[in-house]
Rosetta silent file (secondary structure, phi, psi, omega in degrees, C-alpha in Angstrom):
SEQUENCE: XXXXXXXXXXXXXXXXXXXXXXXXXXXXXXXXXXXXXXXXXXXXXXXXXXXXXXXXXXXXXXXXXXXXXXXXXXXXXXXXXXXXXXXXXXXXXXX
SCORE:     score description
SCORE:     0.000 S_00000001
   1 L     0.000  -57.684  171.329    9.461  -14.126  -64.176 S_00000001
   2 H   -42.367  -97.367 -174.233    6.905  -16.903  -63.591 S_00000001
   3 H   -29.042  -18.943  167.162    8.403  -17.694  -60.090 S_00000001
   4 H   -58.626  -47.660 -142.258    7.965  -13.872  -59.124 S_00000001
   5 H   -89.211  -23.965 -179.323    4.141  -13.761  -59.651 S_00000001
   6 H   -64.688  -53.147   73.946    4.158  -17.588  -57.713 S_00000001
   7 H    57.388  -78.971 -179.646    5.816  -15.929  -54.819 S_00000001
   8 H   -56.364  -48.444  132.226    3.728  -12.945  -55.011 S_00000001
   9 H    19.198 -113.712  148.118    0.917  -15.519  -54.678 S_00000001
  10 H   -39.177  -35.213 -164.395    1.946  -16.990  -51.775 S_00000001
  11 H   -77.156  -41.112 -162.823    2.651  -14.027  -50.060 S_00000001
  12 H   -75.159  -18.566 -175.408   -1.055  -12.568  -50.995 S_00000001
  13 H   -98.005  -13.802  154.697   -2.838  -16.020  -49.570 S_00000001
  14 H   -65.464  -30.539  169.428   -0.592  -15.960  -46.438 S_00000001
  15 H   -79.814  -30.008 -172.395   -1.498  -12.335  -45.633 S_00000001
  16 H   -38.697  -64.338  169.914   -5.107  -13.112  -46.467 S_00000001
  17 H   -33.223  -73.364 -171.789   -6.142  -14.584  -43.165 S_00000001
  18 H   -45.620  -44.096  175.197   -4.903  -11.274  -41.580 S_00000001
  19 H   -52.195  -47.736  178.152   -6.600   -9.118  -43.808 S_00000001
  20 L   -38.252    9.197 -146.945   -9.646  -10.848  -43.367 S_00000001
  21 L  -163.188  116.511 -175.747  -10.098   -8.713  -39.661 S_00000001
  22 E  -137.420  125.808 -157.355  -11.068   -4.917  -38.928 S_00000001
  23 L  -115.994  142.125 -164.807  -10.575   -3.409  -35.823 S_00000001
  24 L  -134.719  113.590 -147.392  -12.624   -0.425  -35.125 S_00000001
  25 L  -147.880  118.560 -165.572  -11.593    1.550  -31.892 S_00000001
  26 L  -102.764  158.589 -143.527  -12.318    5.089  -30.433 S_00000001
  27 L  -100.494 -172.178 -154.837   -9.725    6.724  -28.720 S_00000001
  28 L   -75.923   98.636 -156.869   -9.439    7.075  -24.599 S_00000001
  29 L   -72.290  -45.192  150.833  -11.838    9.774  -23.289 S_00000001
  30 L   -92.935   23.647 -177.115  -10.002    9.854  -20.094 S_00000001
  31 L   -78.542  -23.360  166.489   -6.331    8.931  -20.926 S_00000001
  32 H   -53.484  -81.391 -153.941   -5.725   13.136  -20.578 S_00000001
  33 H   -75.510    5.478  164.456   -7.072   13.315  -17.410 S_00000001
  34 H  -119.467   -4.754  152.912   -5.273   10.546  -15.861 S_00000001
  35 H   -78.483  -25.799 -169.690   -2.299   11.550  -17.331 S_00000001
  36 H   -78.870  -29.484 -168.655   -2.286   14.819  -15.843 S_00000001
  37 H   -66.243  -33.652 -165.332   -3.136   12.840  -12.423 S_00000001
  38 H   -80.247  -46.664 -164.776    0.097   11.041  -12.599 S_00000001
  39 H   -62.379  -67.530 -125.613    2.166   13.733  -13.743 S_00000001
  40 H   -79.067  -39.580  158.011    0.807   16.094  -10.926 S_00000001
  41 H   -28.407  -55.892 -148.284    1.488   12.762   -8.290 S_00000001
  42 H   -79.877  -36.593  172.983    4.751   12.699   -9.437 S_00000001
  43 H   -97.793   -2.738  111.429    5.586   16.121   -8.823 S_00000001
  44 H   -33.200  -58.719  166.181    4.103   16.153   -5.741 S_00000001
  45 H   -75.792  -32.550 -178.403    6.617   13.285   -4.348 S_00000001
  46 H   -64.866  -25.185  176.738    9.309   15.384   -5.408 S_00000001
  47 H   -79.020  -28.758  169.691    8.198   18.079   -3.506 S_00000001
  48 H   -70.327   -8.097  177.194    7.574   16.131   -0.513 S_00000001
  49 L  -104.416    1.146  146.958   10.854   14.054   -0.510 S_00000001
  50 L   -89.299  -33.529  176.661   12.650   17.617   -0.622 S_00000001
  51 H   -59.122  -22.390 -176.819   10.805   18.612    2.003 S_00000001
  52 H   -82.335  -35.431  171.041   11.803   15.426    3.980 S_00000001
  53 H   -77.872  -23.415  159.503   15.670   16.347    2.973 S_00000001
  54 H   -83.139  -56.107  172.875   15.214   19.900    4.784 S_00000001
  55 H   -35.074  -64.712 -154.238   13.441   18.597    7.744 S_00000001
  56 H   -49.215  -35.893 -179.503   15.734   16.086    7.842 S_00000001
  57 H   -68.546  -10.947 -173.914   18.660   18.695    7.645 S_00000001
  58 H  -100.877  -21.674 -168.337   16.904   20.729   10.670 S_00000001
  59 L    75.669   -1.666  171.940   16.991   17.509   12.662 S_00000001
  60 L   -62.261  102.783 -148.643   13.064   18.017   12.528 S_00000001
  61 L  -124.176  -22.274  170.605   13.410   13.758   12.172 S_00000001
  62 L   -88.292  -30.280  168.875    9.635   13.034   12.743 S_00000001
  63 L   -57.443  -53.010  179.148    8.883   15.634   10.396 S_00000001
  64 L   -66.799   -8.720  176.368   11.239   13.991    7.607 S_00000001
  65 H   -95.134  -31.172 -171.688    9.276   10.641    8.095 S_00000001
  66 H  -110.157   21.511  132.246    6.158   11.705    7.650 S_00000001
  67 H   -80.920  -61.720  167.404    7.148   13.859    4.501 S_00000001
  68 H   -32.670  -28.777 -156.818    8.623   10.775    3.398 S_00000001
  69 H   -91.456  -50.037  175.983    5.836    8.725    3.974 S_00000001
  70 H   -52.326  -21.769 -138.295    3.875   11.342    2.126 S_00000001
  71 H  -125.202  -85.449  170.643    6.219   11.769   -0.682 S_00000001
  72 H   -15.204  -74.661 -175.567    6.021    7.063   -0.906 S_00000001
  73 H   -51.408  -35.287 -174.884    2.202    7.595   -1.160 S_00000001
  74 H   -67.708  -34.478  175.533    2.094    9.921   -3.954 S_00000001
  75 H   -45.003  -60.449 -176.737    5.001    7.866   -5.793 S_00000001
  76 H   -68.182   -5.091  177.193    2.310    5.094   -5.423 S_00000001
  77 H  -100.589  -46.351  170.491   -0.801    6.874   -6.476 S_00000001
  78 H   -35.377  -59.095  163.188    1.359    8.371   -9.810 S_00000001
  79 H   -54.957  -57.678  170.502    1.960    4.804  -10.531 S_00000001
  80 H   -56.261  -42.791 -177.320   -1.429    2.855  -10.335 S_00000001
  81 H   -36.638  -42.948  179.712   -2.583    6.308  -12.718 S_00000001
  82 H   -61.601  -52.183 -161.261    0.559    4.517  -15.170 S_00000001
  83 H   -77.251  -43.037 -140.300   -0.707    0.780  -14.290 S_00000001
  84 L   -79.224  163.569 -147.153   -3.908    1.352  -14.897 S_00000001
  85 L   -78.921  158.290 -165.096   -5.550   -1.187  -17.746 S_00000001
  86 L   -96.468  150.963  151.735   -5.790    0.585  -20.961 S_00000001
  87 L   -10.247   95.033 -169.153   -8.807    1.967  -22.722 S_00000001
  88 L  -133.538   55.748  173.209  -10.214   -1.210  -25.073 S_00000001
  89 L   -99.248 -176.764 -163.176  -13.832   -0.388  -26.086 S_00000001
  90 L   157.629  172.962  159.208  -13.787   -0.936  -29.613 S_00000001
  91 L  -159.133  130.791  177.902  -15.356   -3.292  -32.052 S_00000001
  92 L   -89.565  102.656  162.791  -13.756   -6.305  -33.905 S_00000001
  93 E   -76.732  112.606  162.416  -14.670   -7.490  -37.268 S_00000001
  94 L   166.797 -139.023 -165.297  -13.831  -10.628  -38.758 S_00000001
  95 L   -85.962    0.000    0.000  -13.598  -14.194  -37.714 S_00000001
C-alpha cells in the first residue's frame, strides 16, 4: 500500500514539469479556404490529364502536351496549398 502512493508520487513530480505549460491557440482562419484551393487544383488536373488522354487518342499530340503540361501545373499548385506551413499564432505559457 505504501509503495502505491510512492509511485503515485513519482509519477505526479515527473508529470509536473509538463503541466507546468499552457498553450493557448486560435484556430486557422484560412485553413477552409485553402483547402478548397487544393481540392479544386486537384480536380482540375484530373480534368486536364483526361483531356490530354482524348487528344492524345485523336492524335491531336501537341494538344495532349500542353493539356498535360496544364494538368502537371495544377498537380503542383494543389500541392504547395497541402505544403503550405501551418497556422501557429497562438500564445505559450509557462517556462
Amino acid at each position: 500500500m505504501r509503495s502505491s502512493y510512492v509511485v503515485g508520487l513519482a509519477a505526479l513530480l515527473a508529470a509536473g514539469p509538463a503541466m507546468g505549460q499552457v498553450i493557448i491557440q486560435a484556430p486557422d482562419p484560412d485553413g477552409a479556404r485553402h483547402e478548397q484551393r487544393a481540392y479544386q487544383d486537384r480536380a482540375n488536373a484530373q480534368w486536364e490529364r483526361q483531356e490530354a488522354q482524348r487528344r492524345a487518342a485523336m492524335g491531336d499530340y501537341e494538344g495532349a502536351a500542353e493539356a498535360q503540361r496544364a494538368a502537371r501545373r495544377d498537380w503542383h499548385d494543389a500541392q504547395r496549398q497541402d505544403d503550405r506551413p501551418p497556422y501557429q499564432p497562438g500564445v505559450v505559457i509557462g517556462r
